[in-house]
C-alpha positions in Angstrom: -24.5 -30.2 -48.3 -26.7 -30.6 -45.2 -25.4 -34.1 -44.6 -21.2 -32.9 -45.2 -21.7 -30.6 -42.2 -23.1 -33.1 -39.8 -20.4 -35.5 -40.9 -18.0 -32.6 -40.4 -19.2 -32.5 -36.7 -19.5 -35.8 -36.0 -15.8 -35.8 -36.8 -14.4 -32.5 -34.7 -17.0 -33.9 -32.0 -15.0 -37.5 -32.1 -11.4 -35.9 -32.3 -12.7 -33.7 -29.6 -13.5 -36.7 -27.6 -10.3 -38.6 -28.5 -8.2 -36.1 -27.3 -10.0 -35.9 -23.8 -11.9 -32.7 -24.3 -15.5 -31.8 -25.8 -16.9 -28.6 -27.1 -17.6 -26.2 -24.9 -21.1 -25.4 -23.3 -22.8 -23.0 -25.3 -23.3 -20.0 -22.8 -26.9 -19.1 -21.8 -27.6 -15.1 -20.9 -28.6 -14.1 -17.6 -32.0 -13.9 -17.1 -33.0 -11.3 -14.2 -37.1 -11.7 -12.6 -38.4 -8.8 -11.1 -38.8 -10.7 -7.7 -36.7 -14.1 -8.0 -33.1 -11.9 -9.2 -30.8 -12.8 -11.7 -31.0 -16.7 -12.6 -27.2 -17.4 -14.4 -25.5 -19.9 -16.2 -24.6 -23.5 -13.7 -21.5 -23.9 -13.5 -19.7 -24.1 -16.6 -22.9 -26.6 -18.3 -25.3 -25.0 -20.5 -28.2 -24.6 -18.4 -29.1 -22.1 -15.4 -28.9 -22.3 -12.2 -30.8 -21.5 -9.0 -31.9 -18.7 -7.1 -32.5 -19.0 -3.1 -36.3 -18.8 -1.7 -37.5 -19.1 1.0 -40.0 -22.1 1.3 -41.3 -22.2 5.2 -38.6 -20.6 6.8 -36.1 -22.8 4.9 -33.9 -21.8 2.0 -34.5 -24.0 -1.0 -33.2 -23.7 -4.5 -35.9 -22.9 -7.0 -34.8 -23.6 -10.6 -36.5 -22.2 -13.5 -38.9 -23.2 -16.3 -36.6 -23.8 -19.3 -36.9 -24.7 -23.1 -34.2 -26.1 -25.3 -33.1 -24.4 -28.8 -31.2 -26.5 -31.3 -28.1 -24.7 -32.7 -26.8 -27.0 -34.6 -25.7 -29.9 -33.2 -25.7 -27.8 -30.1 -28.3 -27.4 -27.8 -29.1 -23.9 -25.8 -31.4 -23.3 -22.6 -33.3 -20.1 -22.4 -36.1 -19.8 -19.6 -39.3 -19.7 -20.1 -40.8 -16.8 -18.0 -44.7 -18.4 -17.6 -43.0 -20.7 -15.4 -42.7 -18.4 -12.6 -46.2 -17.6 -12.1 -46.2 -21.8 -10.7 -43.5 -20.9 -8.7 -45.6 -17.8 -7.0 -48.6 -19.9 -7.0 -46.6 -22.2 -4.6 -44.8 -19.8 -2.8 -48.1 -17.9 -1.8 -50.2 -20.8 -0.4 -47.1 -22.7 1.2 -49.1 -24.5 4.1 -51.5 -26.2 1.6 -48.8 -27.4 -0.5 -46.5 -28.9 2.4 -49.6 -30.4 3.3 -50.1 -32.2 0.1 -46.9 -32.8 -0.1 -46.2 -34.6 2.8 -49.8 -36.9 1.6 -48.0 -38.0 -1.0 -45.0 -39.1 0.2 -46.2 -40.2 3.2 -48.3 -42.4 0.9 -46.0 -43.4 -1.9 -42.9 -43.8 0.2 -43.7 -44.6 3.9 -44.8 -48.0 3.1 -41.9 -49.1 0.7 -39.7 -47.8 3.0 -41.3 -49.9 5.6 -41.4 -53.2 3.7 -38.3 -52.8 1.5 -35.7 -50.6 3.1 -36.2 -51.0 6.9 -36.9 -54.9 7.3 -37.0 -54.6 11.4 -33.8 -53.3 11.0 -33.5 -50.5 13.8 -36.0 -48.1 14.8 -39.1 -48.7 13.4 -40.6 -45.0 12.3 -43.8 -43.9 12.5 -45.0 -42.1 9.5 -44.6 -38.5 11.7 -40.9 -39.4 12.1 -40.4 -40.9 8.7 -41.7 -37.5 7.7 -39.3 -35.2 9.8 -36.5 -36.8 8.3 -37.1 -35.4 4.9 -36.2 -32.4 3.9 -37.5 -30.0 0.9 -34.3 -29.0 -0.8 -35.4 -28.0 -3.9 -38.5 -26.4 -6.2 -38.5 -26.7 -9.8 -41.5 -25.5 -11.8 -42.7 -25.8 -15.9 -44.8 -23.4 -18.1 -47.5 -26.0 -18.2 -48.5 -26.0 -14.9 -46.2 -28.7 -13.2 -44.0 -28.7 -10.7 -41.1 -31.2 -9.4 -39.9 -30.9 -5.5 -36.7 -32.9 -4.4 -36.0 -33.9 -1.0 -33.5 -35.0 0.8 -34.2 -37.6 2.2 -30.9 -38.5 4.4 -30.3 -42.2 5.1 -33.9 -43.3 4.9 -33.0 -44.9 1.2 -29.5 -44.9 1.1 -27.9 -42.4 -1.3 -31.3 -41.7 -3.4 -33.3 -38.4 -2.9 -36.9 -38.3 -3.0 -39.1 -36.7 -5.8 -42.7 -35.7 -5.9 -44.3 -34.6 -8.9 -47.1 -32.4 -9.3 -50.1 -29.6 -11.0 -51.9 -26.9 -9.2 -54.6 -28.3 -11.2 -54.2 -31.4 -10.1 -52.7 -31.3 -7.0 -49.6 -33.6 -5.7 -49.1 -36.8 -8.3 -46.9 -38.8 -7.0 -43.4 -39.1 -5.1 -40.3 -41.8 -5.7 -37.0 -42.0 -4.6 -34.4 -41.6 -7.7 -30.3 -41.9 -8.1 
């Protein structure tokens, strides 16, 4: 019986698809922290969004920890809430963490920048300037402890951003550039 019903999606899911359309997102709830505010559904996807913080005097979008239930064949977000004690872990002790930030990009992404992406093409920039030409646009943090920032990282690699991976138990991973 189990198996008729998959089949039976499969084919409303491929009609669906024919036709130019899919099912729609399956709608998540808002979900309202006490000092974040009210995190709500992206768009029209099945996921939240963001919320504004502040992250040294800059606005960045901090997006919450999330897990994934299966309904179905259908899949729906729901936030996670220990994720937000990463987030004000961060957010209290900002300094140290732009510090280590900047370590490890400076040291994953300076030099292939250097020898891959610049090739005595133009200015050469020092690691300082390399540095100021990134920007922290966004802060995304898991219930285990982990955290993701993206940066922007304007022409420095073309059209891909930078991301650098992290713990507050461990401390700043690593950074790439992605997209």
């Amino acid at each position: 019986m189990k198996l008729l019903q998959q089949l039976a999606e499969v084919a409303e899911d491929i009609s669906l698809l024919l036709r130019g359309r899919r099912r729609p997102p399956m709608p998540v709830e808002p979900y309202t922290h006490p000092r974040f505010g009210t995190f709500r559904q992206y768009q029209n996807h099945s996921f939240y969004g963001s919320v504004p913080v502040e992250w040294r005097s800059e606005t960045i979008e901090l997006w919450p920890a999330t897990t994934v239930d299966q309904v179905g064949k259908r899949s729906a977000e729901r936030i996670d809430p220990e994720g937000f004690a990463v987030a004000e872990s961060l957010l209290a002790d900002q300094d140290t963490w732009q510090d280590r930030l900047r370590e490890v990009v400076l040291r994953d992404l300076y030099p292939a920048w250097h020898d891959d992406w610049w090739q005595g093409q133009g200015t050469e920039l020092s690691p300082g300037a390399f540095w100021d030409r990134l920007t922290v646009k966004a802060l995304t943090c898991s219930s285990a402890d982990e955290f993701t920032f993206d940066l922007e990282a304007r022409e420095l690699f073309g059209e891909h951003d930078i991301v650098a991976h992290g713990s507050l138990s461990g401390g700043m991973e690593e950074a790439y550039y992605e997209g």
